[in-house]
C-alpha positions in Angstrom: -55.1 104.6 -16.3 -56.0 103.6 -12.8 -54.7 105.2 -9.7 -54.5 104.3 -6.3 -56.6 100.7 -6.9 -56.4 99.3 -3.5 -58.1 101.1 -0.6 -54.2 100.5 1.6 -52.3 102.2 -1.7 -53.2 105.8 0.0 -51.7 104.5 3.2 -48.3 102.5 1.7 -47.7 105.2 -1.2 -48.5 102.8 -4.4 -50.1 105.1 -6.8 -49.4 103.2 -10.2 -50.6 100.0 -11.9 -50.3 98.9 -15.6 -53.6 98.3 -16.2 -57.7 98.6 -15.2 -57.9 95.5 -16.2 -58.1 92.5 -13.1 -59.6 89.1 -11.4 -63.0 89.5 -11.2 -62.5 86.8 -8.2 -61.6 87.7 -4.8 -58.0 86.6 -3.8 -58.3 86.4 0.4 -54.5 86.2 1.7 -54.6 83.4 4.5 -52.5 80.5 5.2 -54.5 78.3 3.1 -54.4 80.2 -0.3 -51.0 82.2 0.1 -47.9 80.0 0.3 -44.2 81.4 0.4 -41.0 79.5 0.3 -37.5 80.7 1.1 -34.8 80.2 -2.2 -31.4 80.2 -0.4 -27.7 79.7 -2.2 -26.7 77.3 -0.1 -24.1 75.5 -1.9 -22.4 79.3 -1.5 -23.0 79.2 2.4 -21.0 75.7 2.5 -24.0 73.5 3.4 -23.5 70.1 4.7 -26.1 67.8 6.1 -23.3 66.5 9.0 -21.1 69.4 10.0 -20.4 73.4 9.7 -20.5 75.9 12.3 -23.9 77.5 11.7 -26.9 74.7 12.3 -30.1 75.4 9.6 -33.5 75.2 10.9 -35.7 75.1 8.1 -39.1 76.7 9.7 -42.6 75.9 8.1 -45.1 78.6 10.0 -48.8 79.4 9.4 -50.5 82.5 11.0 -47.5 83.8 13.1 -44.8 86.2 12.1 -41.6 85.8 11.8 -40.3 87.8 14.8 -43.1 85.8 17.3 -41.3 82.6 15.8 -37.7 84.0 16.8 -38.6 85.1 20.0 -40.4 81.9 20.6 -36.9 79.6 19.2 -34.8 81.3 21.5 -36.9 81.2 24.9 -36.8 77.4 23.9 -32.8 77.2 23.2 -32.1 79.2 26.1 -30.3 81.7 24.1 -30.6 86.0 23.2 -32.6 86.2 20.3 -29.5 88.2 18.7 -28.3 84.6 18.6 -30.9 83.7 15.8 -30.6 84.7 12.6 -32.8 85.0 9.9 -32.8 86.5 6.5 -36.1 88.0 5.7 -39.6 88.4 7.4 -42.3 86.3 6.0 -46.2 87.1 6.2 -48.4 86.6 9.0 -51.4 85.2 7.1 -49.6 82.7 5.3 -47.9 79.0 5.2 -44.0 80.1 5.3 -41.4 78.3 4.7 -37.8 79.9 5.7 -34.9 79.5 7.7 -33.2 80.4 10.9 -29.2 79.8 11.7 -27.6 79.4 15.2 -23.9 78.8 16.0 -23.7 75.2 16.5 -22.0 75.4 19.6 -25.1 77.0 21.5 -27.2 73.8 20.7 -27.2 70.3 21.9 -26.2 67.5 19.8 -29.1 65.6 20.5 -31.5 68.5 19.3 -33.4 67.8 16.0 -36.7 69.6 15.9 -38.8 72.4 18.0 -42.4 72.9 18.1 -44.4 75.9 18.9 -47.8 76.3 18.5 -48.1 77.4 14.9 -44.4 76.1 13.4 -41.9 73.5 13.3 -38.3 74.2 13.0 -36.3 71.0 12.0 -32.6 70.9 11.8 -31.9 69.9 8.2 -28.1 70.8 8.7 -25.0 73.1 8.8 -23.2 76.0 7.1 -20.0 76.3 7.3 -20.2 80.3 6.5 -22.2 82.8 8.5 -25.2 83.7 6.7 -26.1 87.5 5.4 -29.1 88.6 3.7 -27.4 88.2 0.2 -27.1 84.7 0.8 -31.5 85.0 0.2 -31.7 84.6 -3.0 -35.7 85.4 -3.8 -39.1 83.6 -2.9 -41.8 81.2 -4.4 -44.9 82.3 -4.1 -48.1 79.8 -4.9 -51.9 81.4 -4.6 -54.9 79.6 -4.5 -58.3 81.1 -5.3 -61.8 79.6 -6.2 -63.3 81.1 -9.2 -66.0 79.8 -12.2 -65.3 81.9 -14.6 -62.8 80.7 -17.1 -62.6 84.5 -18.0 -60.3 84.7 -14.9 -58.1 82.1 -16.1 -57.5 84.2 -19.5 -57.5 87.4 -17.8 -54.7 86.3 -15.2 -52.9 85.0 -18.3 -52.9 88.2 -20.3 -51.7 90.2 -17.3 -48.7 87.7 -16.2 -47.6 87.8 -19.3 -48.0 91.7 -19.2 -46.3 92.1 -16.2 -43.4 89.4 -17.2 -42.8 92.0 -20.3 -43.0 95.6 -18.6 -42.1 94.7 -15.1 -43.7 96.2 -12.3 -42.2 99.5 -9.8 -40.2 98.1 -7.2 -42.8 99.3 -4.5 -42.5 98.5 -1.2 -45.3 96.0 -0.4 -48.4 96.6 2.3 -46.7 94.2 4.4 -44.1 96.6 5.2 -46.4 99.2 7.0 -48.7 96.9 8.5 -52.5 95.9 7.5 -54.5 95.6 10.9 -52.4 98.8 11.7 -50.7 100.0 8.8 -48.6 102.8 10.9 -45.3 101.1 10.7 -43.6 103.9 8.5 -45.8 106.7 10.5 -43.8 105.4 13.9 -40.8 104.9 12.0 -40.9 108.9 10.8 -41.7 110.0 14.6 -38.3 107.9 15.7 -36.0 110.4 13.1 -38.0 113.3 14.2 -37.5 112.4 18.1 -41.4 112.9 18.8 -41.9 110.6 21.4 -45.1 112.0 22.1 -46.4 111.4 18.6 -45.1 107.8 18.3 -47.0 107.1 22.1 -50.1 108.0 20.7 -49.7 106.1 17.1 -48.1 103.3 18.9 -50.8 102.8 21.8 -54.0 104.6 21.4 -54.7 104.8 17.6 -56.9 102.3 16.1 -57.9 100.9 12.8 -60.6 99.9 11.2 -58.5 96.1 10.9 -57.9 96.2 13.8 -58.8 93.1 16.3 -61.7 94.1 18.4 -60.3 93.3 21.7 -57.6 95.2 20.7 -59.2 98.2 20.1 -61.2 97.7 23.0 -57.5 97.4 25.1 -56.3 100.8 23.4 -59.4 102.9 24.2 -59.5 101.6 27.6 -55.6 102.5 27.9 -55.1 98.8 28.8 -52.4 97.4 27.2 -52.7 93.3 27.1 -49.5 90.6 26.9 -50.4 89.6 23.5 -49.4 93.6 22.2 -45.6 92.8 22.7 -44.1 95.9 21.6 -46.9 97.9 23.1 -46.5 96.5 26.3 -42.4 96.1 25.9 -42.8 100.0 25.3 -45.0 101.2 28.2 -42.9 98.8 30.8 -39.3 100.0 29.8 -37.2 102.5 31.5 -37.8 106.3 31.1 -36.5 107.7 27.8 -35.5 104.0 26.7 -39.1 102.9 25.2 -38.3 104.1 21.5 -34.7 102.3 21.4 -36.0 99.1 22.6 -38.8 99.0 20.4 -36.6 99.7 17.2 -33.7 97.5 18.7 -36.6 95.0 19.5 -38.3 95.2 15.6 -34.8 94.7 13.9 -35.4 98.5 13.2 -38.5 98.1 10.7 -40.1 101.0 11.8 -37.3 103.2 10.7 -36.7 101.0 7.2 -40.8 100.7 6.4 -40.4 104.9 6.8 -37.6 105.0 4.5 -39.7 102.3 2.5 -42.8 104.7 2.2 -40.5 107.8 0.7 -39.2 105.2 -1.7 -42.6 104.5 -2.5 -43.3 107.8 -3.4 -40.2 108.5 -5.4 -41.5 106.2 -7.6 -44.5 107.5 -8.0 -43.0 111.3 -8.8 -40.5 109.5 -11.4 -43.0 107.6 -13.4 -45.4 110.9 -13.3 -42.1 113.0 -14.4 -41.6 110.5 -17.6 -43.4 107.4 -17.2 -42.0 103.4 -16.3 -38.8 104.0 -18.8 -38.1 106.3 -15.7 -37.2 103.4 -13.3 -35.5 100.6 -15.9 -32.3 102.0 -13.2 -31.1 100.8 -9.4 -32.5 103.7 -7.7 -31.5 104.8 -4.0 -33.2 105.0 -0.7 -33.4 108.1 1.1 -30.5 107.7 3.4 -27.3 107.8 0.5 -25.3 110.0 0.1 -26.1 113.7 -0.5 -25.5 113.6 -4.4 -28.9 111.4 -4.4 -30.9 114.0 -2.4 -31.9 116.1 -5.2 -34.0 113.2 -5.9 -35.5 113.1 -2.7 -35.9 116.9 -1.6 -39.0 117.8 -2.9 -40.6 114.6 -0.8 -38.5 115.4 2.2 -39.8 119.4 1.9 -43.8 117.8 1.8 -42.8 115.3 4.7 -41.3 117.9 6.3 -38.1 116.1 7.1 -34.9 117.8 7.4 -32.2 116.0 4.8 -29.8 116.3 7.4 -31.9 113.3 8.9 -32.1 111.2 6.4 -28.6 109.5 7.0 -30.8 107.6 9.8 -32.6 106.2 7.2 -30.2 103.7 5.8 -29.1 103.5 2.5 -29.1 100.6 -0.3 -29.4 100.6 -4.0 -32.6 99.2 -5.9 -33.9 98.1 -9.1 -36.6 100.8 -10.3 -38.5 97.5 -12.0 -38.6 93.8 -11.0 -39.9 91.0 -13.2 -41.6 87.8 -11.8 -40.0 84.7 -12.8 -40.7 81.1 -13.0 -44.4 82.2 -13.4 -47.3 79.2 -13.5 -51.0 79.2 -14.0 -53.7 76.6 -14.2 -57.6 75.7 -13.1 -58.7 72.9 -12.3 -62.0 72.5 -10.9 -62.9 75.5 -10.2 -59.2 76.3 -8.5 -57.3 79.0 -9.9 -53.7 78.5 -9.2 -50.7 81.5 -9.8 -47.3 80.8 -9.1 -44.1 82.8 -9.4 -40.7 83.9 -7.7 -39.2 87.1 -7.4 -35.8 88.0 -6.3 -34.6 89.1 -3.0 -36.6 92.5 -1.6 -39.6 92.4 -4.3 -42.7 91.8 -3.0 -45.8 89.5 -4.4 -48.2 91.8 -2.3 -47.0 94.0 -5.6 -47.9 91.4 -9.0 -51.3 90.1 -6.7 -52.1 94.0 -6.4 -52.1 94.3 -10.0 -54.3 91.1 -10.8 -56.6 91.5 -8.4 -56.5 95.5 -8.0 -59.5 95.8 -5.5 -60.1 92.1 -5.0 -57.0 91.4 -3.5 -58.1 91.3 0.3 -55.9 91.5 2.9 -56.5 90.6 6.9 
């Protein structure tokens, strides 16, 4: 068995895989080979192409992330950004397509499309019910990869269809911590703990390998640029009020990608206990209630995280396995193409990990 394939798994906590076995070709995630679409239950939202309360931008984005596009609709609408809603993040180094919702009221009739630099929003309608995150349903996901081995083509056939029978662990993807600056969970654990001093050092002088270098160039100099946003929204904010705005700010990832990493890593001590059978269950996060913590303690004692904390960590209930659905495959000259969806939370970070193990490159 292999452990630990891909040089981030150390970082994010993914330790298990269901095979050695991979794409000899290398899979580089950019907007041209990585494409994601938003499935939303609309018809449950009340969706009308003439009238509702809640207007529907449907947002196609390449090499931005999501927050950068939200902050970016409302300085154009004139409106808080707490006005915008979305109902999941999609990848930086992709072509996205998802979709924002403002009250109706707070935009003018006339309005019909925005443009920023790296998206368009169009207005494709109205809801007449407030959107949550339940009304996500999953995404699509479409890779595209140049390869001349037909070997590839079998092999990515024989470990679909591997993966569509066993399912994978529902691990938190390396999107969730970050891959120029995978530290997300690392400033997220400094927020329970109330370090402020460790998070200011994480958050503006660390560096990474991944890292842009200008950017590291900015850190070591203890110059912080406009481009850092939440660097430089930290360092300019009142005394004492730099942590809350940056989690208020991040829609409270930091905290959630920490409580993602000891997920992570439950998993991992479940499937070493007794193997995948282990997580065919919904399986908490670290912040339920205390009759779930005997599950957790052992990772809280190593973290060294008091359990009283972890009620700051949110909780929600989640499938120990997820199966890719809709899955597609073909080459055609020379162009390996995978597609598949996956329900709400699950990430394709996880089914490309086990394909492409090492191969699998990530900017």
């Amino acid at each position: 068995m292999t452990y630990y394939p891909h040089p981030l798994d150390y970082v994010a906590g993914l330790k298990h895989v269901l095979t050695h076995r991979k794409i000899r070709a290398e899979l580089e995630i950019t907007p041209d080979t990585f494409n994601v679409e938003e499935i939303v239950n609309f018809q449950e939202l009340g969706f009308d192409k003439g009238k509702g309360d809640y207007a529907v931008f449907r947002v196609v984005k390449r090499s931005i992330d999501s927050l950068r596009v939200k902050r970016y609709l409302a300085k154009q609408l004139g409106i808080p950004e707490s006005n915008i809603l979305h109902l999941g993040l999609k990848d930086k180094e992709s072509t996205s397509t998802q979709h924002f919702f403002v009250k109706k009221t707070l935009i003018s009739r006339e309005l019909r499309e925005l443009h920023g630099e790296n998206f368009t929003a169009i207005l494709i309608g109205f809801t007449r019910v407030k959107p949550t995150r339940k009304s996500l349903v999953g995404n699509k996901f479409k890779v595209r990869l140049e390869t001349t081995s037909t070997s590839d083509y079998h092999t990515a056939e024989d470990l679909l269809k591997l993966v569509a029978t066993s399912g994978l662990p529902s691990y938190y993807g390396y999107q969730r911590f970050g891959v120029e600056r995978p530290i997300s969970h690392l400033l997220g654990k400094q927020i329970i703990l109330k370090r402020e001093d460790r998070f200011s050092t994480l958050f503006l002088r660390d560096h990474y390998p991944w890292e842009n270098p200008n950017s590291v160039t900015a850190r070591v100099k203890g110059f912080i640029p406009r481009k850092l946003f939440y660097e430089k929204l930290y360092v300019e904010s009142p005394l004492s009020k730099g942590l809350e705005l940056v989690d208020k700010s991040t829609s409270k990832i930091l905290v959630e990608a920490y409580a993602s990493y000891l997920y992570n890593l439950l998993l991992n001590k479940l499937i070493d206990t007794c193997g995948w059978e282990c997580l065919n269950r919904e399986l908490p996060t670290p912040g339920c209630n205390s009759g779930e913590l005997p599950l957790y303690m052992e990772i809280f004692e190593k973290e060294g995280l008091n359990p009283e904390s972890a009620v700051q960590l949110g909780c929600w209930w989640r499938a120990g396995l997820f199966k890719p659905f809709d899955i597609s495959l073909r080459l055609v000259n020379n162009i390996l193409e995978i597609g598949f969806s996956l329900g709400q939370g699950f990430y394709a970070s996880v089914v490309l990990r086990e394909l492409f193990k090492e191969n699998l490159v990530l900017k």
